[in-house]
DSSP file (Angstrom, degrees, kcal/mol; ACC not computed):
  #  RESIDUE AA STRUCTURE BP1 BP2  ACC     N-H-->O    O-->H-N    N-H-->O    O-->H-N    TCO  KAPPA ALPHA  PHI   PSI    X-CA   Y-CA   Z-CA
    1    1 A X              0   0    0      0, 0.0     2,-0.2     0, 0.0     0, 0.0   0.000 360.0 360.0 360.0 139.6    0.0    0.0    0.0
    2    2 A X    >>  -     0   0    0      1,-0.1     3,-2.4     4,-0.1     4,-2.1  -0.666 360.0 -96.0-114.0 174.0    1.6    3.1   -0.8
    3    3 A X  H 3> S+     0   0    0      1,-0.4     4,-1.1     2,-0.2    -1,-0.1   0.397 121.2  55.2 -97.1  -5.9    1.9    6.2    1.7
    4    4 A X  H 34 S+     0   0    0      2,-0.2     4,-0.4     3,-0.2    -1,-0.4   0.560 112.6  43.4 -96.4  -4.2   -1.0    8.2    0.4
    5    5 A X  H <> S+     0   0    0     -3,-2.4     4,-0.7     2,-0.2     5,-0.5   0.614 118.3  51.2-109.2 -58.4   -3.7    4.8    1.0
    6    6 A X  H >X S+     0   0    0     -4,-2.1     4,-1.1     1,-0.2     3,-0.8   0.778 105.2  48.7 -50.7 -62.2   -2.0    4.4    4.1
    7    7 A X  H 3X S+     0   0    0     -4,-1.1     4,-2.0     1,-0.3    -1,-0.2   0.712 116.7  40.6 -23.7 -61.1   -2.3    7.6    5.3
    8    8 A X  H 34 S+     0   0    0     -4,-0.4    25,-0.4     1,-0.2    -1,-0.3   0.180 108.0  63.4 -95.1  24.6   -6.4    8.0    4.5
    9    9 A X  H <X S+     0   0    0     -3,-0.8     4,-2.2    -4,-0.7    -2,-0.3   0.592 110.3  45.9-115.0 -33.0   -7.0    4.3    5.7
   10   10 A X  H  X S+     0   0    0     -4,-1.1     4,-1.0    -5,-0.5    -2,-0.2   0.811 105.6  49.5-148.0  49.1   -5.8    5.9    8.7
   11   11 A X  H  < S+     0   0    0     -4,-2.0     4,-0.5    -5,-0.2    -1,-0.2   0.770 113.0  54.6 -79.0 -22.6   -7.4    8.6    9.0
   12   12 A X  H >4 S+     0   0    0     -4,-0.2     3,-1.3     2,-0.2    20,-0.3   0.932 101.7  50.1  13.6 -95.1  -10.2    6.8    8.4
   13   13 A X  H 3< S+     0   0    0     -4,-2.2    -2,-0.2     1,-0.3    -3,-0.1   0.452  96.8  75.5 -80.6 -21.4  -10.0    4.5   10.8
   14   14 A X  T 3< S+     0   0    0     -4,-1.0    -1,-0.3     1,-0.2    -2,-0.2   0.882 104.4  36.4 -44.7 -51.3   -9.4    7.3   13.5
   15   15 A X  S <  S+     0   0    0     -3,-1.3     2,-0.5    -4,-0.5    -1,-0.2   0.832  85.2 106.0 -76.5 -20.7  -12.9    8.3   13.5
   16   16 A X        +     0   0    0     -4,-0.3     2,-0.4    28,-0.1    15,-0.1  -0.504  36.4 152.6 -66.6 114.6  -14.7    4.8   13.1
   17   17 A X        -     0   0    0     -2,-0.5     2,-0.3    10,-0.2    12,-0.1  -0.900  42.1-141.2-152.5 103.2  -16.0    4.4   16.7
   18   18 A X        +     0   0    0     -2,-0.4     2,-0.3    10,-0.2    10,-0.2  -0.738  33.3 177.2 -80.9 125.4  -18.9    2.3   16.1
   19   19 A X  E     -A   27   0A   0      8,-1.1     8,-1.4    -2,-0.3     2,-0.3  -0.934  41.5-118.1-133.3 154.2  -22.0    3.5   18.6
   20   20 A X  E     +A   26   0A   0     -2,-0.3     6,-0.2     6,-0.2     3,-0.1  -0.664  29.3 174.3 -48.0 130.8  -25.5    3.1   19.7
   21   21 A X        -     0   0    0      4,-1.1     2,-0.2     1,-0.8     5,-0.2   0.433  69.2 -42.2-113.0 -29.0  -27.2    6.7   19.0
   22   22 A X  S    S-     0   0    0      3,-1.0    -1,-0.8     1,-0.1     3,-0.3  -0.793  74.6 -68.4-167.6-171.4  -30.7    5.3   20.0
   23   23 A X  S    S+     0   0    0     -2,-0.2    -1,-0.1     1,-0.1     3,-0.1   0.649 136.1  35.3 -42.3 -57.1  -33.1    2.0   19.6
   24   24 A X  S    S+     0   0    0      1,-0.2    26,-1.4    -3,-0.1     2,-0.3   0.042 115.6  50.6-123.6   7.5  -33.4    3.0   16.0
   25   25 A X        +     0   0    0     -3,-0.3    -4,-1.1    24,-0.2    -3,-1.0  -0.691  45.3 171.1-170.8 102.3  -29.9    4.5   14.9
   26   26 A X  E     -A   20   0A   0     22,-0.3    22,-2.4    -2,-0.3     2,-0.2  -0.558  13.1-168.6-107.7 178.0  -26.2    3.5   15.1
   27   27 A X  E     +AB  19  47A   0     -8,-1.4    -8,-1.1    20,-0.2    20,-0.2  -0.914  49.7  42.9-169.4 139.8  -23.4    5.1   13.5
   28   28 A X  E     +     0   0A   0     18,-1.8   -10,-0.2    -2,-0.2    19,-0.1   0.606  60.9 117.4 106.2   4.6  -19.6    4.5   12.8
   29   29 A X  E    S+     0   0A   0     17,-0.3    52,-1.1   -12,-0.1     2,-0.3   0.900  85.5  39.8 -71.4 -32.7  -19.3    0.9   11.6
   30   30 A X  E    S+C   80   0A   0     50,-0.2    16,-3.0    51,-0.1     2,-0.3  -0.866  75.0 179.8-109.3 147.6  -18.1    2.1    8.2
   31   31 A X  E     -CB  79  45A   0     48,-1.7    48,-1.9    -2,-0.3     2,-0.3  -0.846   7.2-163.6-123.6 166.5  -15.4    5.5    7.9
   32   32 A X  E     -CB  78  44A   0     12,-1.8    12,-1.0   -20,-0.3    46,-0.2  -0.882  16.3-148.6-154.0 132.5  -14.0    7.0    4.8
   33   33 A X  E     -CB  77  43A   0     44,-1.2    44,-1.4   -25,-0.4     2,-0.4  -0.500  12.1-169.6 -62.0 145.0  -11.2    9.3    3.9
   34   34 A X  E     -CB  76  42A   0      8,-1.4     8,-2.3    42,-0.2     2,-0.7  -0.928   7.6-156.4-160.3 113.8  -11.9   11.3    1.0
   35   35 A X  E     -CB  75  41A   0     40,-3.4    39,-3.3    -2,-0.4    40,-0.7  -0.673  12.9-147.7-106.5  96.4   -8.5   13.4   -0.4
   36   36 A X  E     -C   73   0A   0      4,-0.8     3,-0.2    -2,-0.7    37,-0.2   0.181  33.2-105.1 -31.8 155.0   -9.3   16.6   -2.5
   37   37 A X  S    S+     0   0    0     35,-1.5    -1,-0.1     1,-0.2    36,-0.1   0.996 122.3  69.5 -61.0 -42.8   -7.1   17.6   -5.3
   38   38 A X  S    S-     0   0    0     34,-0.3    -1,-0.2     1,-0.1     3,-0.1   0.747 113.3-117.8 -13.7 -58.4   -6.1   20.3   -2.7
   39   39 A X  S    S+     0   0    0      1,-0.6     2,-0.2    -3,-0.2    -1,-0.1   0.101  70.8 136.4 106.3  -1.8   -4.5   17.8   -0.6
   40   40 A X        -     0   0    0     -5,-0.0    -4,-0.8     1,-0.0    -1,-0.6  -0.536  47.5-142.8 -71.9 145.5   -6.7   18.2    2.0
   41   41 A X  E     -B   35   0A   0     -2,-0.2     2,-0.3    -6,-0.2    -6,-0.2  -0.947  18.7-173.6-113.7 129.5   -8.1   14.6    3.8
   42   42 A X  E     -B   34   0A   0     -8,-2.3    -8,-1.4    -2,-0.4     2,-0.3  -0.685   7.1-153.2 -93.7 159.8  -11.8   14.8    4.9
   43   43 A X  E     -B   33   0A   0     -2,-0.3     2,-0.3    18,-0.2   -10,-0.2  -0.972  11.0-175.9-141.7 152.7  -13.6   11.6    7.0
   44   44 A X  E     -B   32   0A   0    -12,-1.0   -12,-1.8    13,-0.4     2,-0.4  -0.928  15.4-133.0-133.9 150.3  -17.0   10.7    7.1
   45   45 A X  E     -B   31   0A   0     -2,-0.3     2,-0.4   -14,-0.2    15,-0.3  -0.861  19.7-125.4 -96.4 135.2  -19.1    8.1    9.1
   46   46 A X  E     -     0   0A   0    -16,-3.0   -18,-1.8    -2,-0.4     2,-0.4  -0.635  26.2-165.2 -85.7 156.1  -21.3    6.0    7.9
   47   47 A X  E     -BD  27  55A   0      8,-2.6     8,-3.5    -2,-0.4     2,-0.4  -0.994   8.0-168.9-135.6 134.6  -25.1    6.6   10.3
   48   48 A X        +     0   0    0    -22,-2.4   -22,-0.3    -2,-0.4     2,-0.2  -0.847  13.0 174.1-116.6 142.9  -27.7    3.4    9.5
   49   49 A X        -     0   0    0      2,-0.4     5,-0.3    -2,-0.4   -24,-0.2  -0.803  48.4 -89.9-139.2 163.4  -31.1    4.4   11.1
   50   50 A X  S    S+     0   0    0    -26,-1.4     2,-0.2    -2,-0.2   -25,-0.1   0.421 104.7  52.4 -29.8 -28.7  -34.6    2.3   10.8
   51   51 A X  S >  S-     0   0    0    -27,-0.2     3,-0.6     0, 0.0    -2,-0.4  -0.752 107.8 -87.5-144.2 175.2  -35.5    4.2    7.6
   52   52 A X  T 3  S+     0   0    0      1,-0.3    -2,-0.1    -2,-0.2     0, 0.0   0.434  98.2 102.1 -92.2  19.3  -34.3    5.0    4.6
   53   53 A X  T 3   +     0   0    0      2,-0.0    -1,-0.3     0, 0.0    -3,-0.1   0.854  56.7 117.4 -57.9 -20.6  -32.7    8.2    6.3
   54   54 A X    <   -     0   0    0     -3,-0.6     2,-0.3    -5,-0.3    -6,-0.3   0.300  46.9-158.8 -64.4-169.5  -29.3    6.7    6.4
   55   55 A X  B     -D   47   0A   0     -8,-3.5    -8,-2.6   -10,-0.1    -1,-0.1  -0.918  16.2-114.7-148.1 130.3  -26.2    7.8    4.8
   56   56 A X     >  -     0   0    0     -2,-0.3     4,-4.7   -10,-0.2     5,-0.3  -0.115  25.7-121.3 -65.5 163.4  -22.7    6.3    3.8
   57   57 A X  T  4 S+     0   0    0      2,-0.2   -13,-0.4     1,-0.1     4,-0.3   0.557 110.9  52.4 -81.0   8.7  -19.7    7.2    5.1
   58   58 A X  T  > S+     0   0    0      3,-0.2     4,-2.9     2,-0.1     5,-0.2   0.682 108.5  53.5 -98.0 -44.1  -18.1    8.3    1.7
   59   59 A X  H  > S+     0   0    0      2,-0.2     4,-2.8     1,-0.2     5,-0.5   0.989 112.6  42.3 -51.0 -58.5  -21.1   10.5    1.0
   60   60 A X  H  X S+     0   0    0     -4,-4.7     4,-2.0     1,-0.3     5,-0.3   0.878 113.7  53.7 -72.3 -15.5  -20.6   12.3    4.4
   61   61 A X  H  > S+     0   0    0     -5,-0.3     4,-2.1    -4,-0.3     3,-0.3   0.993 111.0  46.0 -52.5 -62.5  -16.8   12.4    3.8
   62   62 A X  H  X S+     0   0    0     -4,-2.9     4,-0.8    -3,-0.3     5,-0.3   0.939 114.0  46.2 -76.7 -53.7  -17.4   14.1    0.5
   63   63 A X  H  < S+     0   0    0     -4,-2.8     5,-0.4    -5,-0.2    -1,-0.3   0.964 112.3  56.7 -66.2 -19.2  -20.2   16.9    2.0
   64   64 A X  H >X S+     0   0    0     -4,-2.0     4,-3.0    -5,-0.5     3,-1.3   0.975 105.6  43.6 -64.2 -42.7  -17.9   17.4    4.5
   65   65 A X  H >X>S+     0   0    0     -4,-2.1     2,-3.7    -5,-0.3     3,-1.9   0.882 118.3  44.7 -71.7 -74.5  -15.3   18.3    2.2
   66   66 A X  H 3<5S+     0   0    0     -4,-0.8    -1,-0.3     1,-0.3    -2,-0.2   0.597 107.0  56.7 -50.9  22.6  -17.7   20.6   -0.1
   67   67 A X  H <45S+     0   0    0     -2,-3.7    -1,-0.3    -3,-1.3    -2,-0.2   0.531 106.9  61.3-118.1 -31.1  -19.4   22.4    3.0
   68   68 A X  H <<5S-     0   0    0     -4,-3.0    -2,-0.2    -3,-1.9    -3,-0.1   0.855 126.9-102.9 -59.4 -27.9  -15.4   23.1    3.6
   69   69 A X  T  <5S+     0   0    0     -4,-1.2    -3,-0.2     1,-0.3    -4,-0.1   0.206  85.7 125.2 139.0   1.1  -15.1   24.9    0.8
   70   70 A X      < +     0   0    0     -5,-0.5    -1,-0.3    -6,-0.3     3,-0.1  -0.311  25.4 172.8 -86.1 161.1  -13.2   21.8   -1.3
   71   71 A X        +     0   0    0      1,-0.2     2,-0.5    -3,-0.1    -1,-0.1   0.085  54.8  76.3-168.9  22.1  -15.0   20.6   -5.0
   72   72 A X        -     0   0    0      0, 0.0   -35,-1.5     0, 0.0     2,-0.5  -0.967  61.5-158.3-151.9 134.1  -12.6   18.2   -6.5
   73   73 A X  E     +C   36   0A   0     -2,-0.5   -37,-0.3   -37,-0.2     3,-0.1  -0.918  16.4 170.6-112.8 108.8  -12.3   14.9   -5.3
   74   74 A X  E    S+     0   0A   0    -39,-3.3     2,-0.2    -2,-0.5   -38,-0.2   0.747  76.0   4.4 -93.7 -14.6   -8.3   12.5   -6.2
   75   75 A X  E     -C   35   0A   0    -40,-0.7   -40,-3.4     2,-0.0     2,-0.3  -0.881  57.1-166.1-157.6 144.4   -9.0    9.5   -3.9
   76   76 A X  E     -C   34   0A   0     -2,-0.2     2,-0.3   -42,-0.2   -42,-0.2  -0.903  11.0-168.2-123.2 136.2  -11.8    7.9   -1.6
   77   77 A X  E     -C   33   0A   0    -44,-1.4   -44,-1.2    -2,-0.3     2,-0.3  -0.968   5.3-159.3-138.2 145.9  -11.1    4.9    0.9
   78   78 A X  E     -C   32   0A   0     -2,-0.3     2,-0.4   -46,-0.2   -46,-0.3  -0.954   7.1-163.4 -96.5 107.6  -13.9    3.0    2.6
   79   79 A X  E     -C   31   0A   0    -48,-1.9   -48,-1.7    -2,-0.3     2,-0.2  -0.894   6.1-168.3-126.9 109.3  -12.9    1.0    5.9
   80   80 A X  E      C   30   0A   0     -2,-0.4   -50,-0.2   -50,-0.2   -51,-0.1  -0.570 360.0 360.0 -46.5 116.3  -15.3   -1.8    7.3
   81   81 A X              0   0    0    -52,-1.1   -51,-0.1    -2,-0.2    -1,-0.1   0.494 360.0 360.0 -86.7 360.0  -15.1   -3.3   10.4
C-alpha cells in the first residue's frame, strides 16, 4: 500500500467508533477518507437508522469536504469493520 492509501486508511480508521445513537440508529461501523485535489483529507461516518434516512460514510466524507469549501475529489477509501 503506498503512503497516500495508508495515510487515509488511517485517517479513516481514526474516527470509526462504532456506537449506539438510539433504539433506531447507530453510527460509525463504516469510515472514509476522502483526499481533494487540494490535498486536504476529509472523514465521514457512515449513520444506519430504521428508515431509509441513512447515509454512507463516503457520501458524508465528501459533503464534509464541499461544506469546507473543497469541490474536487483525487481518492476515496472505505474502511469496514
Amino acid at each position: 500500500m503506498d503512503k497516500i492509501w495508508n495515510l487515509l486508511y488511517r485517517t479513516a480508521k481514526a474516527v470509526q467508533k462504532n456506537k449506539k445513537i438510539s433504539e433506531y440508529v447507530e453510527a460509525g461501523c463504516v469510515s472514509s477518507a476522502v483526499l481533494s485535489s487540494s490535498g486536504k483529507i476529509y472523514t465521514g461516518v457512515c449513520i444506519d437508522t430504521c428508515s431509509t434516512l441513512g447515509i454512507c460514510a463516503e457520501r458524508n466524507a465528501i459533503f464534509n469536504m464541499i461544506t469546507s469549501g473543497g469541490n474536487e475529489i483525487a481518492k476515496v477509501l472505505a474502511n469496514y469493520t
